[in-house]
SEVO-279438 format. One line per 8 residues: number of its first residue (from 1); for each residue x negated, y negated, z of C-alpha. Coordinates in Angstrom, 1 decimal. Each point is the difference from the previous one (the first is absolute). Layout:
<recs>
NUM) X/Y/Z ~ ...
</recs>
This chain:
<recs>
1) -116.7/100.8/203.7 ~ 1.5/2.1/-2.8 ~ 3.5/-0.8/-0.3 ~ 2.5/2.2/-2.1 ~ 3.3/-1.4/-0.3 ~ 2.9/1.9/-1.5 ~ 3.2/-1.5/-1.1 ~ 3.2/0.8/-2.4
9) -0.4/-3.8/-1.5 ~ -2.7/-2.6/-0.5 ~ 0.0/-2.7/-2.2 ~ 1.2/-0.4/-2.7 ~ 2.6/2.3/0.6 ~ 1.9/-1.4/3.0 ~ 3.5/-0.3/1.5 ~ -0.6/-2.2/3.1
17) -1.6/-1.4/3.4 ~ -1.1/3.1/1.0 ~ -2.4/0.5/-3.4 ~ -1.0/-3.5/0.7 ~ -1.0/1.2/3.6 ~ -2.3/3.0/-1.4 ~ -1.5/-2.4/-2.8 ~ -1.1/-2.3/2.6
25) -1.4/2.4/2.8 ~ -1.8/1.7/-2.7 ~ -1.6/-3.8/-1.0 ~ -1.1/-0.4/3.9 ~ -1.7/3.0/0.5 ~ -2.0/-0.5/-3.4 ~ -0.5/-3.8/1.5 ~ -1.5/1.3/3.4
33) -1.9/2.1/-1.8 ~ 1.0/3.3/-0.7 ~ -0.2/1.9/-2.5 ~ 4.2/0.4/-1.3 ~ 1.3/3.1/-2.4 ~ 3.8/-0.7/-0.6 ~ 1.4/3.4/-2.2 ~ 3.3/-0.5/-1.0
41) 2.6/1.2/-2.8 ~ 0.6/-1.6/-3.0 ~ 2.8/0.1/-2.4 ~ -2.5/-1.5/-3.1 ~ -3.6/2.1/-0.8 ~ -0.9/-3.6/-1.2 ~ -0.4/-1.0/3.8 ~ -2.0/3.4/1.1
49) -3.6/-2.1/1.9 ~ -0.5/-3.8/1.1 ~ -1.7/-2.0/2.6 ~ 1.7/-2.6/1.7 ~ -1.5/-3.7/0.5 ~ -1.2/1.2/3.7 ~ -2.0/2.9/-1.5 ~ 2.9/2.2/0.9
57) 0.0/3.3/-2.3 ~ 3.2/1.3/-1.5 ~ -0.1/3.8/-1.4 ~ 3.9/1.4/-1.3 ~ 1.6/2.7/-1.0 ~ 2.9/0.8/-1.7 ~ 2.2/1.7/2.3 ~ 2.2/4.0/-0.3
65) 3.4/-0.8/0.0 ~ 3.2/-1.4/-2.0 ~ -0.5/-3.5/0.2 ~ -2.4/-2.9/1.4 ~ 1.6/-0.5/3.4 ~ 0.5/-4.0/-1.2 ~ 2.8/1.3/-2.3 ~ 2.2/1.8/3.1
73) 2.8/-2.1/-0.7 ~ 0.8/1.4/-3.1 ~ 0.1/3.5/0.7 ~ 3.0/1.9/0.3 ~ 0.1/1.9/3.8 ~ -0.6/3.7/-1.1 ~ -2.9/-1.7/-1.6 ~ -1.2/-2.1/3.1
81) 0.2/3.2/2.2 ~ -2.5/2.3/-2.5 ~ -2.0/-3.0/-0.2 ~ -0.2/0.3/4.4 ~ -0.5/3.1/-0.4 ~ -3.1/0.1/-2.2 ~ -1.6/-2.7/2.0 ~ 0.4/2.0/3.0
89) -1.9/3.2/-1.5 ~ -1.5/-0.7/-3.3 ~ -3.9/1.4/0.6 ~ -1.5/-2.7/-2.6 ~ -0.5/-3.0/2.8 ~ -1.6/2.5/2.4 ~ -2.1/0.9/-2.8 ~ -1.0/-3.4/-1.0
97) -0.9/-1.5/2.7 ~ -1.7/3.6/1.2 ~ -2.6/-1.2/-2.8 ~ 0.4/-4.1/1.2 ~ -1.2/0.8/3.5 ~ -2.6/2.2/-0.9 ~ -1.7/-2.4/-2.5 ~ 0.7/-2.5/2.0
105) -0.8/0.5/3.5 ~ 2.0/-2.4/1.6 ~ -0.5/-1.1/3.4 ~ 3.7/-0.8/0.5 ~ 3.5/0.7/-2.4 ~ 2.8/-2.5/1.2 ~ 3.4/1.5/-1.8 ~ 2.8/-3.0/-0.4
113) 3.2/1.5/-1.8 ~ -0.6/3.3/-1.7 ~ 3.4/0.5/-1.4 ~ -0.8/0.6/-3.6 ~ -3.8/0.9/0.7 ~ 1.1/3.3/0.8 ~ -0.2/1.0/3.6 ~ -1.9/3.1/0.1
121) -2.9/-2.6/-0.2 ~ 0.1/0.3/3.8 ~ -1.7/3.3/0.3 ~ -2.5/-1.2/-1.9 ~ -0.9/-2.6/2.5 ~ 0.5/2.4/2.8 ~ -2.1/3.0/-1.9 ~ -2.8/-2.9/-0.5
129) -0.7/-1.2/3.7 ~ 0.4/-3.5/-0.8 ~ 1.4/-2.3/2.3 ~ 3.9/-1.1/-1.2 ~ 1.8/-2.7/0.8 ~ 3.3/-0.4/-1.2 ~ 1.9/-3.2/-0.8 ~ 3.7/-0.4/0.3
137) 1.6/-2.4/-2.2 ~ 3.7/1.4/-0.1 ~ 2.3/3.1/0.6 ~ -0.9/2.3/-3.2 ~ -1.5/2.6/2.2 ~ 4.0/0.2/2.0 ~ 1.9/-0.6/-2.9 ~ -0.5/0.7/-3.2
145) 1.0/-3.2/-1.9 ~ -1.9/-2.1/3.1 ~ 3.5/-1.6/0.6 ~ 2.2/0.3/3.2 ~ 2.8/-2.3/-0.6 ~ 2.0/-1.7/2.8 ~ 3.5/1.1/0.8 ~ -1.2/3.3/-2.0
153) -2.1/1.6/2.3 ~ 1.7/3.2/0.3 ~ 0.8/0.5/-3.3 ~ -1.7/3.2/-1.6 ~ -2.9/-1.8/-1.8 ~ -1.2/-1.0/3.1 ~ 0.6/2.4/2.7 ~ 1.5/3.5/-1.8
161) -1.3/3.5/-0.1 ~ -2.4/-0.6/-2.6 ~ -1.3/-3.1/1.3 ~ -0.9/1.9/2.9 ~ -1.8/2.3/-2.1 ~ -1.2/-2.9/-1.7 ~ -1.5/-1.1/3.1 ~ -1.4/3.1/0.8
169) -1.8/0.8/-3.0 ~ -1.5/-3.7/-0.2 ~ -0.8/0.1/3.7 ~ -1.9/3.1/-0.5 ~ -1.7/-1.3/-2.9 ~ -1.6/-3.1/2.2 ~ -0.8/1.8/3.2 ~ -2.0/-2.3/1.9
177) -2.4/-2.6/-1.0 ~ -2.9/-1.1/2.2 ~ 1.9/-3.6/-0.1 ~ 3.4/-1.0/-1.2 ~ 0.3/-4.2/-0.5 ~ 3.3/-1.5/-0.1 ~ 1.2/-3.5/-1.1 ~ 3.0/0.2/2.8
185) 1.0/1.6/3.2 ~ 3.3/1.2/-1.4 ~ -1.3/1.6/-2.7 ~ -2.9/2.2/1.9 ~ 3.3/0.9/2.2 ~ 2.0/1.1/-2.9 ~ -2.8/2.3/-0.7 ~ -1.2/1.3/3.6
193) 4.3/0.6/0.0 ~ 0.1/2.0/-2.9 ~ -3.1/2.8/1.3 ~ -3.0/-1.9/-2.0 ~ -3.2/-0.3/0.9 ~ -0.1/1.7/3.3 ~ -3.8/0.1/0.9 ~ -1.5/-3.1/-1.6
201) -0.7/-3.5/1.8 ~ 2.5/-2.6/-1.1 ~ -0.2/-4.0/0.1 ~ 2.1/-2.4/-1.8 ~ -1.7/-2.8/-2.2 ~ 2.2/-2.3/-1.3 ~ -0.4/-0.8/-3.9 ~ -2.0/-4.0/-0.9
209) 1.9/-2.3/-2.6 ~ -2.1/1.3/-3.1 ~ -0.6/-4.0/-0.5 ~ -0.4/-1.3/3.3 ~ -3.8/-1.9/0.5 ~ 0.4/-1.0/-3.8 ~ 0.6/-3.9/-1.0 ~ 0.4/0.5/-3.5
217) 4.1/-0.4/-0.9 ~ 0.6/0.9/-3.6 ~ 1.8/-3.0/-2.0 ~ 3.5/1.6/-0.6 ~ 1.8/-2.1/-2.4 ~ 2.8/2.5/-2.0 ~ 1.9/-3.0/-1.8 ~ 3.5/0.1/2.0
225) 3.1/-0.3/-2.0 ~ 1.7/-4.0/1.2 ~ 2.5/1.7/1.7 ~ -2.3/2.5/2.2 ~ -2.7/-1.6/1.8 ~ -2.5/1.7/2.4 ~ 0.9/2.6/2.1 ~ 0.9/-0.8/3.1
233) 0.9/3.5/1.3 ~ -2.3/2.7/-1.2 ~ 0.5/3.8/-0.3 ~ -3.7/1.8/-1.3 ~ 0.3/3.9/-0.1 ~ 1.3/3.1/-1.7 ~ 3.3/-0.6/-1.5 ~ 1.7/3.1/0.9
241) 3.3/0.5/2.5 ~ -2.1/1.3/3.0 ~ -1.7/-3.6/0.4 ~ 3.5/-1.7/0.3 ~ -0.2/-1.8/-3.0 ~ 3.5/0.0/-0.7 ~ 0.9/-0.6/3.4 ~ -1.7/-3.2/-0.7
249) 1.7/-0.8/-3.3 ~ 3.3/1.0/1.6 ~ -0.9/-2.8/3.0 ~ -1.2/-2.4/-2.5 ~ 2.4/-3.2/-0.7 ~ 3.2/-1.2/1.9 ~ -1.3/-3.0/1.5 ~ -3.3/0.8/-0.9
257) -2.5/-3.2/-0.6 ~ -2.8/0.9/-1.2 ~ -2.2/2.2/-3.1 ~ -0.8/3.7/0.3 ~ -2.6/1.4/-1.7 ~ -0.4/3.8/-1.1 ~ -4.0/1.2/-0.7 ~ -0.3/3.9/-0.4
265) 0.9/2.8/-2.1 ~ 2.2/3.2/0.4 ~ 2.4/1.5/-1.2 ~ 2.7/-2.4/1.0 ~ -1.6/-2.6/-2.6 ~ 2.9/0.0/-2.4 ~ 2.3/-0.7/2.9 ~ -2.0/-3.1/1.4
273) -0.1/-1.5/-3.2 ~ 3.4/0.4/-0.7 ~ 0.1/-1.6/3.5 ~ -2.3/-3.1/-0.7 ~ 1.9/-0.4/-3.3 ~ 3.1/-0.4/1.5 ~ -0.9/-2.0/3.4 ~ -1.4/-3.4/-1.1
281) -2.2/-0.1/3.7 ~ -1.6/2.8/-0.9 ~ -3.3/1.0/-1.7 ~ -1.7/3.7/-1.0 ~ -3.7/-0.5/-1.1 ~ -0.4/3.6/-0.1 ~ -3.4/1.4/1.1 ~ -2.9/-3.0/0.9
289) -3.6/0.9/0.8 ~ -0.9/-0.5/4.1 ~ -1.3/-3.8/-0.4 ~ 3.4/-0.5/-2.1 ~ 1.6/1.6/2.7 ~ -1.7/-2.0/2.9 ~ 0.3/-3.5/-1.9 ~ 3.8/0.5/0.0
297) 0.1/1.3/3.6 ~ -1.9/-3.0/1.2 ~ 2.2/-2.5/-1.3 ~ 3.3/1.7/0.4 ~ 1.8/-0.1/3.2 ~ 1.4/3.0/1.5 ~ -1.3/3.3/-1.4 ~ 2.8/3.3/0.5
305) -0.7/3.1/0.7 ~ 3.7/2.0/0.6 ~ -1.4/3.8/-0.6 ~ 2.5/2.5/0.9 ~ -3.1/2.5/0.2 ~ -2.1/0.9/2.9 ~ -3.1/-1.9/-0.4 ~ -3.2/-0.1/1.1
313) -1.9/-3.1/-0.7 ~ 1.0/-1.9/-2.9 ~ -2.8/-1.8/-1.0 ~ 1.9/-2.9/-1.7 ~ 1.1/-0.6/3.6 ~ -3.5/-1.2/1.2 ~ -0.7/-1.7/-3.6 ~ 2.8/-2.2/0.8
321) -0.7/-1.1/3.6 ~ -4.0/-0.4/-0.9 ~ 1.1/-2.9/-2.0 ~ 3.0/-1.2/2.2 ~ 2.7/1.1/-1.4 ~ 2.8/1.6/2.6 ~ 1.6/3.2/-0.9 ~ 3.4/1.1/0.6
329) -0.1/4.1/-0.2 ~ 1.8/2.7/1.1 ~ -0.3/1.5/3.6 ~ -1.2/3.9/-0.8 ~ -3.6/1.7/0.0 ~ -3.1/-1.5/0.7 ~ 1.6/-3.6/-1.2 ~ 1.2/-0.9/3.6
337) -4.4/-0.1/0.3 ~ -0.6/-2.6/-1.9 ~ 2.6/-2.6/-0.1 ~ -0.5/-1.9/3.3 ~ 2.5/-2.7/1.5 ~ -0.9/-3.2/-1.8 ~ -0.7/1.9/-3.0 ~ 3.1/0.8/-1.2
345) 3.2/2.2/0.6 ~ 0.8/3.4/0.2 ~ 3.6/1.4/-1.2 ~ 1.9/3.4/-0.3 ~ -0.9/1.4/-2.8 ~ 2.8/0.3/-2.9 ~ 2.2/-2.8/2.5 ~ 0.7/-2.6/-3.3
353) 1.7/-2.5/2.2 ~ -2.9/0.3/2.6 ~ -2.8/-1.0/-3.1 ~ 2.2/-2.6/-1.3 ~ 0.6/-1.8/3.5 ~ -3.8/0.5/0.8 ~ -1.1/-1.1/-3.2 ~ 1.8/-2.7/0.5
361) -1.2/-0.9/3.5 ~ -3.5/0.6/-0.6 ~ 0.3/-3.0/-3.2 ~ 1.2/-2.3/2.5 ~ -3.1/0.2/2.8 ~ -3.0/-2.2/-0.7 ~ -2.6/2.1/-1.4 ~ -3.8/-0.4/1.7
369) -2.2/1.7/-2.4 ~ -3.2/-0.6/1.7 ~ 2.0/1.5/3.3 ~ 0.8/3.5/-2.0 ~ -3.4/0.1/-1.5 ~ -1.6/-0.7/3.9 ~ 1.7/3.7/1.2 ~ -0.8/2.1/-3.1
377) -4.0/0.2/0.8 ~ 1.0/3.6/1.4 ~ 0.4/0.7/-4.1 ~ -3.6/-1.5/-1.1 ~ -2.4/1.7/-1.9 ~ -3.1/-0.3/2.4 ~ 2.6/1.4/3.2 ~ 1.1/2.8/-2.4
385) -3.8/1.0/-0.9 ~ -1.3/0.0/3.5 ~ 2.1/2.3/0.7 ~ -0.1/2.4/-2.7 ~ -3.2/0.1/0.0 ~ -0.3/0.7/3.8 ~ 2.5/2.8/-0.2 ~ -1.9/1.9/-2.8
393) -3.5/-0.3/1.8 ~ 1.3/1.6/3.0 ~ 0.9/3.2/-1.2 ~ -2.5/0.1/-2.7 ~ -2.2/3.1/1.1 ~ -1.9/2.7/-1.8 ~ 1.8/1.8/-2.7 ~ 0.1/3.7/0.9
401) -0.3/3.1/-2.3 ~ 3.3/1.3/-1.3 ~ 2.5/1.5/2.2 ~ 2.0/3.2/0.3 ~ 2.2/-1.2/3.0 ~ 3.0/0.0/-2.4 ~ 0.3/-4.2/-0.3 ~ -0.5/-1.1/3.9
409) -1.9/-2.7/0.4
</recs>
């Protein structure tokens, strides 16, 4: 089978679990077999063609609009909003992959996030015939930043007039894939809730640990200052305010006996080093590559997850439990999913006393790795690749001719 897979990033240019999802479904299929086209954007004509180590091709294209959609953060909001609007209408992604399809000929286009792609890259799947499956990784296509933050849900960035509109237009955009695959129950719901995806065939697949089934632990040995051994509590994500990261500084100390350490970049870097400076317990190492990243987690002992966002999935979730680490994380989204009892804790979101008190109380239990690591084979590789691969041969059918029923699949 042909498979054309269209996303807004791909590696190298990557902000998170969810690229790390996309990078590794489009390894499988090439592993099974198939023959994999990833077309992408890219912010550098240096990175333009590639092929990836599974025989995975890579084609990109440097996308219409104000800024690469990595560099949201530091964009004013008139400029945020013309940069929605231009993904929503701009005819150059139709175009392109107009000409993709047709030399092409896929058999099948899976779409992960298309925010930054340029939406109008839908009709051109419709207008082709191809199968489409679409693959939710966050809420982008209700809310234009992709954040719902708790205690802020009615606020007008979230639930306004024009997010309605925003809705609308993005909903309209979509229609209704053959097959629409989501990491969680909750976030399929926030979607069926909000008018997506009214016709097509849904079924929830819950993302693998990217590393899960792999022995090899990279030897992480950052020379530690005397006075800041080890982590003992770990925090691995964006460093922003929307994944509670100074809800977790704020909790940090009073009474607290053990090492934090801080991996990630953001725009709240300044402010966590100031932090780490002025805290003797705690230690920033700034951004570490995934076998940095799962050398640290398997030694530490509690890894914390207090996002104040609606998530989905977050993939440093499962890296943690697949090498026995517990996680403490906040109760919202798809997060109540993953962390089971004997796993960890969940908390209220943005409660500081409620992190301290659990971080606290988690330190004290006896940890059983090889317990944790027992209960996350629902996050393995092999489990996560049966399934995919099941779910895209059963609605793989002839492509037909292209279509003038106005997008209705």
């Amino acid at each position: 089978m042909k498979i054309l897979l269209l996303t807004n990033l791909f590696i190298p240019f990557t902000r998170g679990g969810a690229e790390r999802i996309v990078e590794l479904q489009a390894n499988l299929f090439a592993q099974a077999g198939h023959e994999v086209l990833v077309v992408t954007p890219t912010p550098d004509p240096r990175f333009l063609e590639s092929v990836l180590e599974s025989g995975a091709r890579v084609v990109r294209f440097r996308p219409r609009n104000l800024y690469f959609t990595l560099n949201d953060f530091r964009q004013s909001w008139w400029k945020r909003s013309l940069w929605h609007l231009i993904d929503l209408y701009h005819p150059y992604p139709k175009r392109f992959v107009c000409r993709v399809i047709a030399s092409e000929k896929p058999d099948l286009v899976i779409t992960p996030n298309m925010k930054g792609f340029g939406l109008r890259a839908f009709e051109a799947i419709r207008e082709s015939g191809a199968p489409h499956v679409h693959v939710l990784h966050d809420l982008q296509l209700i809310v234009p930043s992709g954040l719902k933050i708790y205690g802020r849900e009615k606020s007008w960035k979230t639930s306004g007039p024009l997010q309605c509109l925003y809705r609308r237009a993005t909903s309209w955009r979509l229609c209704s894939p053959r097959l629409v695959v989501s990491p969680s129950r909750y976030l399929l719901d926030a979607h069926r809730s909000a008018g997506f995806f009214p016709k097509s065939e849904a079924r929830v697949l819950p993302n693998p640990a990217p590393w899960m089934g792999s022995a090899r632990i990279s030897n992480f040995s950052e020379k530690m200052p005397e006075s800041r051994p080890d982590p003992t509590v770990l925090y691995v994500g964006q460093l922003a305010e929307h994944k509670g990261l100074r809800v977790l500084m704020e909790a940090w100390g009073k009474g607290m006996r053990a090492n934090l350490g801080i991996v990630g970049s953001g725009e709240l870097e300044g402010e966590v080093q100031a932090f780490a400076d002025k805290e003797p317990s705690v230690t920033f190492f700034g951004r570490k590559s995934p076998s940095e990243v799962r050398a640290m987690m398997s030694r530490a002992r509690l890894l914390v997850v207090p996002s104040l966002c609606y998530e989905n999935s977050p993939t440093v979730i499962m890296e943690a439990l697949s090498v026995g680490t517990p996680v403490i994380a906040s109760k919202i989204g798809g997060i109540p999913e993953l962390v089971r009892e004997g796993e960890g804790t969940l908390v209220e979101p943005g409660n500081v006393e409620a992190l301290r008190e659990a971080i606290k109380k988690e330190l004290q239990k006896p940890l059983d790795r090889e317990k944790i690591k027992k209960t996350t084979e629902r996050f393995s590789i092999d489990a996560y690749k049966k399934n995919l691969l099941d779910l895209i041969v059963t609605i793989r059918t002839p492509v037909r001719h292209s279509s003038s029923d106005g997008g209705k699949e």
